[in-house]
N, C-alpha and C positions, 0 to 999 in steps of 0.2 A: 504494500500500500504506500501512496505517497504519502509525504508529510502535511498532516491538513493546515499546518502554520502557514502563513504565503510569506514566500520571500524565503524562508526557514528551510531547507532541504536537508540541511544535515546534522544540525545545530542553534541551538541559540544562546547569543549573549544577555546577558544581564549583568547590572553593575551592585552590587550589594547591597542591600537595602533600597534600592531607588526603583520606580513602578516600571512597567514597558510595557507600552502596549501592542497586544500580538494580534493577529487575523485571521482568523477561522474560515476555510473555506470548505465551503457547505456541499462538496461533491460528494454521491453513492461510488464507489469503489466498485459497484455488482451490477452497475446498467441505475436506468430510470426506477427512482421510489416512490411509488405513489406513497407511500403510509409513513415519509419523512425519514432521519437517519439520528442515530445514538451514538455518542462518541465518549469512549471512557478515558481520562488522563490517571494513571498509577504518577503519583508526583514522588520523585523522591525529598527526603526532610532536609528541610531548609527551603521549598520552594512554595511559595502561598500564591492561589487565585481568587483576587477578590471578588464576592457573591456578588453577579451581575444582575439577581431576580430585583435588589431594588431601584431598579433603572425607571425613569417615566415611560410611562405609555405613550407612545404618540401614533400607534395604528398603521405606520407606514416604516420603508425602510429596513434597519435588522429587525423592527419587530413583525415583521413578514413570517419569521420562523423565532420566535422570541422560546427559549429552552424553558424546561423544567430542569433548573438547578438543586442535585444534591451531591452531598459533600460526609464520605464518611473514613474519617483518620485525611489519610493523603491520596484516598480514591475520590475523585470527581466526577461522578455523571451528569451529562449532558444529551438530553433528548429533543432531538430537531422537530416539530411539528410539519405537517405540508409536505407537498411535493417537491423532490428533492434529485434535480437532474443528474446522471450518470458523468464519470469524468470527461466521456470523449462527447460529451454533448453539451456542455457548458463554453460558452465561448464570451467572455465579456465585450469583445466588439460587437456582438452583435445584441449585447443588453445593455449596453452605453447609459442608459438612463434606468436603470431599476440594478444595476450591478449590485448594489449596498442588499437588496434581497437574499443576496446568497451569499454573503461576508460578515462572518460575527464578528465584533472586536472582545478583547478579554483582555482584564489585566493582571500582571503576574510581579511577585517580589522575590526575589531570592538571598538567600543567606550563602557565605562565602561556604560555608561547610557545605552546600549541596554542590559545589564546582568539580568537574568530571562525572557526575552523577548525569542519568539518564531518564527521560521523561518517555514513559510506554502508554503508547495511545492505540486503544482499539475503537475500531466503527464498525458499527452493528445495521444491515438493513435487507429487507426483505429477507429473512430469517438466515441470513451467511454475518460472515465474519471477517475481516483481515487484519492488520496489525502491523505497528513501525515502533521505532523505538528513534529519538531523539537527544541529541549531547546535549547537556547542561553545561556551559561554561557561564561560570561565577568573576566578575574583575572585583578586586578591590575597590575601595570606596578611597579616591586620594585627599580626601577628607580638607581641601581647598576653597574657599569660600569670601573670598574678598571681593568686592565691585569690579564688574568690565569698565575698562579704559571707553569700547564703543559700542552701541548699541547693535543688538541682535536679535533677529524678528524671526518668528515659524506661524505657521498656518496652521491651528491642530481642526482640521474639521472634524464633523462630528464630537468634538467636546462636551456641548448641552448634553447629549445621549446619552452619556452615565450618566451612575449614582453621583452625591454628593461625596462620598464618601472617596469612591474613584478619582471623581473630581480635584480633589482636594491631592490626594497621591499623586497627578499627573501634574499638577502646580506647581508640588513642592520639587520636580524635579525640573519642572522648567528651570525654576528658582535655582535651584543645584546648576544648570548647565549654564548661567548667566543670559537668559534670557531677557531683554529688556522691553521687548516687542512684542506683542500676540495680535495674531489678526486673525476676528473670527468673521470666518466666511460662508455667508449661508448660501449661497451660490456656487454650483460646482455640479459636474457629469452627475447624473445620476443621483444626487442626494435631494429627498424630498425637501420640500417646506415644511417649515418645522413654526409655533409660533415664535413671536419676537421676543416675549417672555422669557421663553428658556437662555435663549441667548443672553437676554437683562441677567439671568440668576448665574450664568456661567461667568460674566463679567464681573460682579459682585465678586463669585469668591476667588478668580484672579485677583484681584487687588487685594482680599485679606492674605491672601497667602503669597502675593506678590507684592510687596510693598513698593510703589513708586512704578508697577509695569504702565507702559501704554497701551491701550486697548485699539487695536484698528477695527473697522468695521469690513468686508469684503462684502461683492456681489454685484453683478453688469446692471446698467440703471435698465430699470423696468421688467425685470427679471423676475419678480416675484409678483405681476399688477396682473391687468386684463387686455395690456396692449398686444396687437398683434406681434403671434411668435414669426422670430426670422424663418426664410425656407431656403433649403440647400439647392443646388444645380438642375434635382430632378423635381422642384415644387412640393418637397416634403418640409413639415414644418418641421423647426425644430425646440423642443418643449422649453430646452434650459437657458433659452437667449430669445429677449424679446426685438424685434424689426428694426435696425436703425431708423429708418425711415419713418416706422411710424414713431418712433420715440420724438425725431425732431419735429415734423410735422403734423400731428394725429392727436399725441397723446402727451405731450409736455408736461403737461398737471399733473397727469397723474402720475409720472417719474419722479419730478421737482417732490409731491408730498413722499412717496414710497422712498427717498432717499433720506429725507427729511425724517422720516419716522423711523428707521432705522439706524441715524445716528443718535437719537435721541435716548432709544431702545437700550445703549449699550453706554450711553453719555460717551463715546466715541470719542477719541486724541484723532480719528482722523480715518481717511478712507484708503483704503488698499486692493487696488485690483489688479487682477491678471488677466492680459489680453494677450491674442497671437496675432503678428503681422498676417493681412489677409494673403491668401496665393491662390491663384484661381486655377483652380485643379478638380476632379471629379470625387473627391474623398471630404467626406461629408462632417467626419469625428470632428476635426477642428477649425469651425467657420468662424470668421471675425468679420464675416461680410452677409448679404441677405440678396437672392434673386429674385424679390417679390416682384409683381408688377410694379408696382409703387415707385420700389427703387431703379427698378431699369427707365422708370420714366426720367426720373430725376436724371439717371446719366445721360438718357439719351438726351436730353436739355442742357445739361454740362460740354455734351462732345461735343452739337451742333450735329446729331442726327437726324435724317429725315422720318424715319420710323423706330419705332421701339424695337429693340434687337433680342429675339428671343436668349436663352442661356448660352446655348449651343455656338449661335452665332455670335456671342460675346469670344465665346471658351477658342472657337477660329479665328477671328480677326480683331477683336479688342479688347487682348487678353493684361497689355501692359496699363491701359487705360481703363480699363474695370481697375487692377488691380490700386491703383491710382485715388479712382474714383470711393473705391472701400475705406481708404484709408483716410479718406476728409470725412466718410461718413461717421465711422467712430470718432472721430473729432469733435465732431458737432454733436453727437449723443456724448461725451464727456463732458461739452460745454452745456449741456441740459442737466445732466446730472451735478455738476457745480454749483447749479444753485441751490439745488435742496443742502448741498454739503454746506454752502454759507464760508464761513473762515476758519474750517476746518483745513489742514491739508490734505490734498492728496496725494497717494502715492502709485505709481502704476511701475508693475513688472511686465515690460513691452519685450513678448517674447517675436523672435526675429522668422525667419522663414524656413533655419535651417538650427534653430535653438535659441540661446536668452540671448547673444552676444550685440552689444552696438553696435560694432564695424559690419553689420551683415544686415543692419534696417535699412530701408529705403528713401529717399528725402522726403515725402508725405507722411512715411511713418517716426520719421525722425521730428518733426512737427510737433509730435504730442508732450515732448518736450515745455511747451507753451503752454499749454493746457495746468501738465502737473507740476504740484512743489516739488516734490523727488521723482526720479529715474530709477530703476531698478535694471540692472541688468549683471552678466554674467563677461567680466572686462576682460579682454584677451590682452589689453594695453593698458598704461595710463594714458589716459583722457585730456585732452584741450579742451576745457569747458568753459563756458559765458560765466561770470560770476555769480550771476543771479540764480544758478544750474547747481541743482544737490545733488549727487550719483549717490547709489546704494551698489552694494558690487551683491552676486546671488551665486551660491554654493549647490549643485543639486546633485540630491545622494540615491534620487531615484522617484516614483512618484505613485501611486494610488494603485489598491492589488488592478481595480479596471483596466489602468492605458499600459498596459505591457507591449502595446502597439505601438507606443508613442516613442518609445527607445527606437524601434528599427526605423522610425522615420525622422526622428532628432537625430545628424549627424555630431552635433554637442556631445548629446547623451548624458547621464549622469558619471557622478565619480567613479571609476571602477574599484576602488580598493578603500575601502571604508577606515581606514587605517590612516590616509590621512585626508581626512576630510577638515581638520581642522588647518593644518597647515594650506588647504584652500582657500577655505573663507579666512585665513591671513592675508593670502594673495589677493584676495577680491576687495578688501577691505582697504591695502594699500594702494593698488589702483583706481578703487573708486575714490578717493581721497579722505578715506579714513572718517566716514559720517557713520556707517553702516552695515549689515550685511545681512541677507535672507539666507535663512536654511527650510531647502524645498529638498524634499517634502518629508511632514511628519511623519506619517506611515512607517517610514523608514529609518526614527529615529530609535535606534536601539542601542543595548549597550558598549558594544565601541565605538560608535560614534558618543553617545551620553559622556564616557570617560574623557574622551577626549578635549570636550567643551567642557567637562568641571578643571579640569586641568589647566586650562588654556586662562589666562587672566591678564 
């Protein structure tokens, strides 16, 4: 049997005493289950997972298969409810938007005395059995804890979804890794809407347990309203990005309040989004542009066209001028969504066409620059920048169990060796001229890299 941890194949780290959160992935081992899957962890001592049953309800999401958690000595049972696909029939590109369905998160502590110990996981369904066994590696705690020289931001999604309890464990290690920054982003592939509440109570106890963090707020304006959804190449919508077009045009209000009530939700230090340069292409995962009717009109009024150019004949002959044309339209939906932010800043991680780096945007997309108070990006150089220009440099150690597609189409890619991920975001830090740095993505933040950032001061 595989390892149901994702990311996890052979091993996992943990830092001694500090929380990690892992990822359950919800595949039958035996084909298709109608009657859902069981999955028992034998933990060895020293290693504790905190009880997930008292998580909020929110009906959507991991609680799609939400478990019957029992717990007895260092045996764990976990009982999956629902239908529960086979491993060669689960493919997250093609659940893009409900992927979080079949990914449980769980959190785990270890003690140094469980290091080289092994975690034996059976899944049980349709009345068979299989069975893996997993290394426990335990690091030391380097027991280091003085203030960062610069600030340091991560995205933990899905945060609100725990316990408080949880909650409160995954803080304390932000805390631990010098974390100065949290942006919580309720916008992203696949993860439902959640209320603004939960969010309000997840910002609350960052700040008790993070004294002095900034709280960002994340999420594309109108993303969460009733504006019309953008549509990809073939006229399909798409659910988790609402229309440039109609953003500017159409539906201004109601962006302007939806931005508005979202920073308010979280008392927000400030807005943080992640955008990708548009490239007009036939792959639909990551649009930064919309081929509604709407907006081809608008272009065809921009280029001096005689008629509206369907997709097709965009994607043949006005492929460098679409792409052009996309990139003022995000523009102008950031300059909508500005107002509800007010004199907040914002902050955009303007990922490029072939990954995060500057030298590789285009001069429309280099633009946005105007728009936001900081730049995020991933620096291959140090930067000649306008004074009035704040660079963030971005670290990325990998990204969400979903976009495992997104590596073989990022020539970037993430870090390959997790080992030194710190000595990266040094390097990003000094080229971007030492404001800043982002570590993408959480999912992937585990114990060597956690060591690494307690260390690093």
């Amino acid at each position: 049997m595989k390892s149901p941890f994702w990311g996890c194949e052979q091993d996992v780290h943990l830092v001694a005493g500090q929380a990690t959160v892992l990822w359950l992935v919800l595949n039958s081992p035996f084909g298709d289950s109608p009657a859902g899957l069981d999955i028992t962890l034998h933990l060895p001592k020293g290693l504790e997972i905190l009880d997930p049953s008292h998580r909020p309800v929110f009906g959507v999401g991991p609680d799609a298969h939400r478990p019957v958690f029992q717990q007895d000595g260092q045996t764990v049972y976990l009982s999956f409810p629902g239908f529960i696909p086979g491993e060669n029939d689960r493919r997250p590109f093609t659940h893009r938007d409900s992927w979080c369905d079949l990914h449980f998160p769980i959190v785990v502590i270890g003690e140094e005395r469980a290091d080289g110990s092994e975690i034996r996981i059976d899944a049980c369904a349709l009345g068979d059995s299989d069975h893996c066994q997993i290394e426990l590696i335990v690091l030391s705690d380097p027991g280091i804890e003085p203030p960062v020289s610069a600030r340091r931001n991560i995205e933990p999604n899905f945060l609100p979804w725990f316990s408080q309890e949880e909650q409160s464990q995954i803080a304390a290690g932000f805390r631990r890794c010098g974390f100065t920054d949290i942006t919580l982003n309720w916008f992203n592939h696949g993860i439902p809407f959640i209320p603004p509440s939960a969010y309000s109570l997840a910002a609350n106890l960052l700040r008790k347990e993070m004294p002095g963090v900034k709280i960002w707020i994340g999420g594309m304006p109108g993303a969460d309203t009733i504006v019309p959804r953008a549509e990809d190449i073939y006229g399909r919508s798409i659910p988790h990005i609402a229309s440039p077009e109609a953003v500017i045009s159409k539906c201004p209000d109601i962006v302007v309040a939806s931005e508005r009530s979202w920073v308010n939700a979280v008392e927000a230090d400030g807005v943080m989004l992640t955008i990708t340069e548009p490239t007009l292409s036939d792959t639909p995962f990551l649009p930064a542009h919309c081929f509604s009717r709407d907006s081809r009109i608008r272009f065809a009024q921009e280029c001096g066209l005689a008629t509206v150019p369907d997709p097709i004949k965009i994607l043949d002959h006005h492929r460098q001028e679409w792409v052009d044309f996309s990139c003022r339209q995000i523009r102008r939906m950031l300059e909508v969504g500005r107002l509800g932010i007010g004199d907040k800043p914002l902050a955009l991680c303007a990922l490029g066409p072939s990954g995060a780096a500057r030298e590789e945007a285009g001069a429309d997309w280099d633009q946005l620059s105007d728009v936001a108070d900081i730049m995020i990006y991933a620096h291959h150089q140090s930067m000649q920048v306008r004074e009035s220009e704040v660079h963030w440099g971005m670290t990325r150690i990998g990204s969400s169990p979903h976009l495992w597609w997104e590596e073989s189409h990022d020539t970037l890619g993430p870090v390959d060796d997790p080992d030194v991920v710190s000595a990266d975001m040094k390097m990003q830090l000094a080229l971007s001229g030492n404001h800043g740095v982002r570590l993408w993505s959480w999912p992937c933040l585990r114990g060597r890299v956690q060591r690494q950032l307690m260390e690093w001061r």
